[in-house]
C-alpha positions as CSV (number, residue, x, y, z in Angstrom):
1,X,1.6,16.9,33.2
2,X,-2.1,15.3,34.5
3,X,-4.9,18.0,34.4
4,X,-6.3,18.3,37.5
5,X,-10.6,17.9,37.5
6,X,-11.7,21.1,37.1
7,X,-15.5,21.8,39.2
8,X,-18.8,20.8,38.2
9,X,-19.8,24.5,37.9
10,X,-16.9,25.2,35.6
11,X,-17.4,22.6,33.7
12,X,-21.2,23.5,32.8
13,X,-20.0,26.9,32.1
14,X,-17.2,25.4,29.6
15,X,-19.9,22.8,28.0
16,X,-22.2,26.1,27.3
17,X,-19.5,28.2,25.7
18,X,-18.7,25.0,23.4
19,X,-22.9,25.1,22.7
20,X,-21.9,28.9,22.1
21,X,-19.1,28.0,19.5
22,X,-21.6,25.1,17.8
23,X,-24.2,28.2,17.3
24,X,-21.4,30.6,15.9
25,X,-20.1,27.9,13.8
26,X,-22.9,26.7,11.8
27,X,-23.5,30.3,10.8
28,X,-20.0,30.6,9.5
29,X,-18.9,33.4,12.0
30,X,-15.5,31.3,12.5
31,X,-13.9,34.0,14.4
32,X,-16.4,34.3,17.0
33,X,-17.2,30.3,17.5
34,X,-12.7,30.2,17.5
35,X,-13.6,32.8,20.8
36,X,-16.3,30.5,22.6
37,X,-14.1,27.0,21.9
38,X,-11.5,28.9,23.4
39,X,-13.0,30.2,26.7
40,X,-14.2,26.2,27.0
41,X,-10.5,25.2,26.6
42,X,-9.5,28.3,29.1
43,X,-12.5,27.0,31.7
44,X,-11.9,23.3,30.9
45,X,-8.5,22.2,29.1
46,X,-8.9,18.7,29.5
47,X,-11.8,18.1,27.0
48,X,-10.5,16.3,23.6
49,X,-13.6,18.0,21.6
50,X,-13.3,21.7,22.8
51,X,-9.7,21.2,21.1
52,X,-11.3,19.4,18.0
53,X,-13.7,21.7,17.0
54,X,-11.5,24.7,17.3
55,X,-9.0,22.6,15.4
56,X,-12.3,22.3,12.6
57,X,-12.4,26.2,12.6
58,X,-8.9,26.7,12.2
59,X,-9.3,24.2,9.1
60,X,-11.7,26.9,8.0
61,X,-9.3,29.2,7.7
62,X,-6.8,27.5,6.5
63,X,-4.1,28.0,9.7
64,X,-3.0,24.1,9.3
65,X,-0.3,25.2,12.0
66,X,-2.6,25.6,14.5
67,X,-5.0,22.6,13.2
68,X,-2.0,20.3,14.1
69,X,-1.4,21.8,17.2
70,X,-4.7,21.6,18.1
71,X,-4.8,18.1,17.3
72,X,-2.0,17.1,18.6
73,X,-3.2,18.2,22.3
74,X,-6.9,16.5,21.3
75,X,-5.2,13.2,20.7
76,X,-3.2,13.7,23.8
77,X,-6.2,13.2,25.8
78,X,-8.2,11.0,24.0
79,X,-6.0,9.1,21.8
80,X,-9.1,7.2,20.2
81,X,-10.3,10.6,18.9
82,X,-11.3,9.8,15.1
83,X,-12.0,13.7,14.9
84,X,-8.9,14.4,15.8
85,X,-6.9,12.1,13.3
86,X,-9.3,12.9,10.3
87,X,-8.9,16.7,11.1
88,X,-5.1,15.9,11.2
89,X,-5.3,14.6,7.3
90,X,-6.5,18.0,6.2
91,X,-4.2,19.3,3.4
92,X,-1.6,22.0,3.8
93,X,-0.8,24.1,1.1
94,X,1.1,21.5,-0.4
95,X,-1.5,19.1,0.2
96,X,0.6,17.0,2.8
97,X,-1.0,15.2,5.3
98,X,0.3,15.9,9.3
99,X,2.3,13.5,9.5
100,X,2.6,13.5,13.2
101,X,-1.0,13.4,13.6
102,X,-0.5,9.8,12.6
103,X,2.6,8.5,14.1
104,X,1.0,10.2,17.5
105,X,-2.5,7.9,16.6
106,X,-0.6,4.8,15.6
107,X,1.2,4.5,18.2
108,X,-1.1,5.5,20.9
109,X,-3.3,2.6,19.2
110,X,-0.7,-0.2,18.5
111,X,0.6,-0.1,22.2
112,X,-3.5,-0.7,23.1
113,X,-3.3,-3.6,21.1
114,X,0.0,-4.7,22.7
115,X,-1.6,-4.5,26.3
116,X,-5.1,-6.2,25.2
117,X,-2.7,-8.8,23.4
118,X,-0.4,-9.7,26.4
119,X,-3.3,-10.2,28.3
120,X,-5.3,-12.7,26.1
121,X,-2.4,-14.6,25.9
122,X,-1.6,-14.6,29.8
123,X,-5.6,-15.4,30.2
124,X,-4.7,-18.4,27.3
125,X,-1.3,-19.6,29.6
126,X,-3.6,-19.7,32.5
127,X,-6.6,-21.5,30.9
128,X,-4.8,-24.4,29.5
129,X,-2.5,-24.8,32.5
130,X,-5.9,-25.6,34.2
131,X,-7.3,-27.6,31.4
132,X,-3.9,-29.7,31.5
133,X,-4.3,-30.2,35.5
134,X,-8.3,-31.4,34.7
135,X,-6.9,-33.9,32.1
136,X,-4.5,-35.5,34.6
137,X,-6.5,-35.8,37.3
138,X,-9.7,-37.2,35.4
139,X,-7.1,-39.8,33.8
140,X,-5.0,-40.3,37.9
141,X,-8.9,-40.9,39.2
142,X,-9.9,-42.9,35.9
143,X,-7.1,-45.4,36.4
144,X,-7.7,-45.5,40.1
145,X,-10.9,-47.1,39.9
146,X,-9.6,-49.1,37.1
147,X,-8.8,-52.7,38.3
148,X,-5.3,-52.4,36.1
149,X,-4.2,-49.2,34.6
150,X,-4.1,-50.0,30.5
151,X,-1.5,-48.9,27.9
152,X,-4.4,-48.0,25.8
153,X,-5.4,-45.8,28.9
154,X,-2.1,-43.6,28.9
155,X,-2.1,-43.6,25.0
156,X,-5.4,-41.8,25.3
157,X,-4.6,-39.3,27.8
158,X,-1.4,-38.5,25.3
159,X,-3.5,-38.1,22.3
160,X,-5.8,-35.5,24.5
161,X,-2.8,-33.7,25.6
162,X,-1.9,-33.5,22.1
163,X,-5.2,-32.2,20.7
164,X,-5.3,-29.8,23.6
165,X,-2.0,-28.4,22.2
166,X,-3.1,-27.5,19.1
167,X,-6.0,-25.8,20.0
168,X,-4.4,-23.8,22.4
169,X,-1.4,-23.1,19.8
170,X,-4.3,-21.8,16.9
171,X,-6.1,-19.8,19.6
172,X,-2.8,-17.9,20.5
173,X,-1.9,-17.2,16.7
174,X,-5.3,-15.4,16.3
175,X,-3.8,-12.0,15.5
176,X,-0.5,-12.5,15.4
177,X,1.3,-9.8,13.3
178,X,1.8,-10.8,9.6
179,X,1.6,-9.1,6.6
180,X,-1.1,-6.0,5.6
181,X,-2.6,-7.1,2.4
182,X,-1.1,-5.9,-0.9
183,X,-4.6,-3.9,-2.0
184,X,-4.4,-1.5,1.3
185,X,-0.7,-0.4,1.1
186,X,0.4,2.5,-1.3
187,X,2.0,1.1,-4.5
188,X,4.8,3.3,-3.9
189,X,5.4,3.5,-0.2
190,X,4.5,-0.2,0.5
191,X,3.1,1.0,4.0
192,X,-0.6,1.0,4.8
193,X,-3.1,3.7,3.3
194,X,-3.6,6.8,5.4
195,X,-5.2,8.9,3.2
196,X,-5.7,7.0,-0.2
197,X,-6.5,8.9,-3.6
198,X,-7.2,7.7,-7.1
199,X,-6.5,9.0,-9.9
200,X,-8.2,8.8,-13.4
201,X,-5.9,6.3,-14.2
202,X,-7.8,3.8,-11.5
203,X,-4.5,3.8,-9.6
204,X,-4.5,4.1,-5.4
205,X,-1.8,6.2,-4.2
206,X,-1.0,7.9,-0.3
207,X,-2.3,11.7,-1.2
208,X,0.9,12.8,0.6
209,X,3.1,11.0,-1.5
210,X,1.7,11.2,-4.5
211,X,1.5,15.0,-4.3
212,X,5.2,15.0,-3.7
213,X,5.8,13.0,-6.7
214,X,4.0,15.4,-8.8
215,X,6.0,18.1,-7.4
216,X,9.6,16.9,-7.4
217,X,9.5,14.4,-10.6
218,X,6.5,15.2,-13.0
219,X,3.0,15.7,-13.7
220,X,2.1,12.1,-14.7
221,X,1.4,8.6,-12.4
222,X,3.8,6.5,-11.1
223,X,2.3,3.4,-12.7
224,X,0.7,4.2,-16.0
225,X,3.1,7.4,-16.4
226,X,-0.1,9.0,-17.9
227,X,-0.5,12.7,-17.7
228,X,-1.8,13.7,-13.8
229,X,-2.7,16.8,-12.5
230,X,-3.5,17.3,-8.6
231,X,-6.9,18.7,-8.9
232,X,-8.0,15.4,-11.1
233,X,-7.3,13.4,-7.7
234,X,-10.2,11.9,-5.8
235,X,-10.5,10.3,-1.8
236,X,-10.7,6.8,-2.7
237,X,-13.2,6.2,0.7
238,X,-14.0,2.6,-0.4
239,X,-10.5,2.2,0.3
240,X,-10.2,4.3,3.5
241,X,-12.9,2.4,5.3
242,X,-11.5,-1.0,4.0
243,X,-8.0,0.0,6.3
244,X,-9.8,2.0,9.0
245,X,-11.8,-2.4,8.7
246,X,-8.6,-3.9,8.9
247,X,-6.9,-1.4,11.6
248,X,-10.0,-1.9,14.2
249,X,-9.5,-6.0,13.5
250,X,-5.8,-6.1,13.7
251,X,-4.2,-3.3,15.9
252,X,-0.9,-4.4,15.2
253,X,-1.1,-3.1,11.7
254,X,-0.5,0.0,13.3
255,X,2.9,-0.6,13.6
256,X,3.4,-1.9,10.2
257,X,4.4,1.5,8.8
């Protein structure tokens, strides 16, 4: 369902209770900021951060039910909201990362990529259609004047068709999908990292996965099989901006998981 615009004057009046909400926040009364960011959403429920930052105090407190659901509707609207998504990887009790949160991100972001893509390569159609047309009639007038048209003269328009070709052909497999690099997908998953962790080991793993591992099959890592506990995991953030890199380049990578 499409929010309708709400009025200028409730809209100032939402903006000032989210101000409230910043002021209650930073001096840790969660309950009472929770109480502004939700008059904001009440006034104005079509604002991505009103939903974010009540999603941040939620996080507070732990509620990850209500982080996710708050996130979910922030991503609804603005599904370029990096708040939203990084919110969305905060831990459960069982230290599993929303899973929805991502597949709601990823696909929101790969179907951007397949509109922006369509469209270069319609532009790229057009464009050498036109550069093709500009060939022949340089080479239709060329010969024209020409006292006899020359064999040498159609060779050469040929050969510029051909090079023409091929740099119309590399131009339209910049991007293409292919395959995410080995070094940003999870040894064990194969799928690119979403929230990466190493452990002492020096091994990268998805948090989410990993933490199952250590649940279901044993307190050691995959790889190395050395003893692992889940406190002795760190965010690997080298890592996690080396994807987030690679997913801004190539939005098809979205899709690759």
């Amino acid at each position: 369902m499409t929010l309708r615009p709400v009025p200028a004057s409730v809209a100032k009046q939402a903006e000032l209770r989210r101000l409230d909400g910043n002021a209650f926040f930073k001096k840790q009364r969660i309950g009472a900021a929770i109480d502004a960011y939700t008059e904001a959403i009440t006034l104005c429920p079509n604002v991505a951060v009103y939903w974010t930052n009540r999603a941040l105090c939620y996080q507070k407190r732990k509620e990850w039910t209500k982080v996710e659901e708050d996130c979910r509707k922030a991503l609804e609207l603005d599904s370029n909201s990096v708040k939203a998504f990084d919110l969305g990887r905060g831990r459960n009790p069982v230290g599993c990362m929303v899973e929805e949160i991502w597949q709601t991100l990823a696909k929101a972001k790969y179907m951007e990529w397949e509109l922006s893509w369509s469209n270069h390569a319609w532009r790229l159609q057009n464009l050498k259609e036109a550069c093709e047309r500009a060939l022949a009639e340089y080479h239709f007038l060329d010969n024209s004047l020409a006292e006899d048209a020359s064999k040498d003269a159609a060779d050469d328009h040929s050969e510029q068709l051909e090079l023409l070709n091929e740099v119309f052909c590399k131009a339209a497999q910049a991007d293409m999908p292919t395959q995410v690099p080995d070094y940003l997908c999870c040894k064990i998953t194969l799928d690119i990292f979403r929230d990466p962790v190493i452990t002492p080991s020096g091994v990268t793993y998805e948090r989410a996965v990993l933490l199952e591992h250590l649940k279901q099959v044993g307190k050691f890592d995959p790889v190395t099989r050395e003893p692992l506990e889940q406190h002795q995991l760190v965010p690997n953030l080298a890592l996690k901006e080396a994807v987030q890199a690679y997913l801004n380049e190539h939005g098809w990578a979205y899709n690759s998981s």
